[in-house]
C-alpha positions as CSV (number, residue, x, y, z in Angstrom):
1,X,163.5,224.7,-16.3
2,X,164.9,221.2,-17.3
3,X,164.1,220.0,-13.7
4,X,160.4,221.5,-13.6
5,X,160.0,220.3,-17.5
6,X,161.1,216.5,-16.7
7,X,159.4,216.7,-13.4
8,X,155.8,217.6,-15.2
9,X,156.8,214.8,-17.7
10,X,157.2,212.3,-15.2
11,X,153.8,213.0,-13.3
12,X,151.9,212.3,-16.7
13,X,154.1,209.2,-17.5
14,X,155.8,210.4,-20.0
15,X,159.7,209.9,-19.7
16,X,161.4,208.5,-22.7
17,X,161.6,211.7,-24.4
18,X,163.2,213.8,-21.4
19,X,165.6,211.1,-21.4
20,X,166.8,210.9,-24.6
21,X,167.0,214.7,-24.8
22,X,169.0,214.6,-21.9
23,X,171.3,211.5,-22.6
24,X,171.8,213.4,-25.9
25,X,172.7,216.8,-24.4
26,X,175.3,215.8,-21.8
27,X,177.0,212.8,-23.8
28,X,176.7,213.8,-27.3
29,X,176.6,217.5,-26.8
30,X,178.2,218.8,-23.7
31,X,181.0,216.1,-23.4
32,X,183.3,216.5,-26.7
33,X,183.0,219.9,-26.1
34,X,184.0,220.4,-23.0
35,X,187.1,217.8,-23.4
36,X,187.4,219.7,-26.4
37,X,187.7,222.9,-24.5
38,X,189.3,222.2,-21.5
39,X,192.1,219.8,-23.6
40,X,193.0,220.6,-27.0
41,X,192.1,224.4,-26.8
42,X,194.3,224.5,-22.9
43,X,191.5,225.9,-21.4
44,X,190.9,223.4,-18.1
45,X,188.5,223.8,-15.9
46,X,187.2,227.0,-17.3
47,X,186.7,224.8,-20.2
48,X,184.5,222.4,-18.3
């Protein structure tokens, strides 16, 4: 859905937003917690 969504988005010139959402998502988001998972709570790669 992100792929269709951001693909739409592109076509009407419009990709600043999908960007940031996505920068925001895997850095801010999705990182921490999966070092937070897979490091402090001994989970590895199940916690990635």
């Amino acid at each position: 859905m992100q792929t269709v969504g951001s693909g739409c988005l592109c076509g009407l010139k419009d990709t600043r937003i999908p960007m940031l959402a996505a920068a925001f998502g895997y850095w801010v988001i999705g990182f921490p917690t999966g070092y937070t998972l897979a490091f402090h709570f001994c989970l590895g790669g199940r916690g990635l």
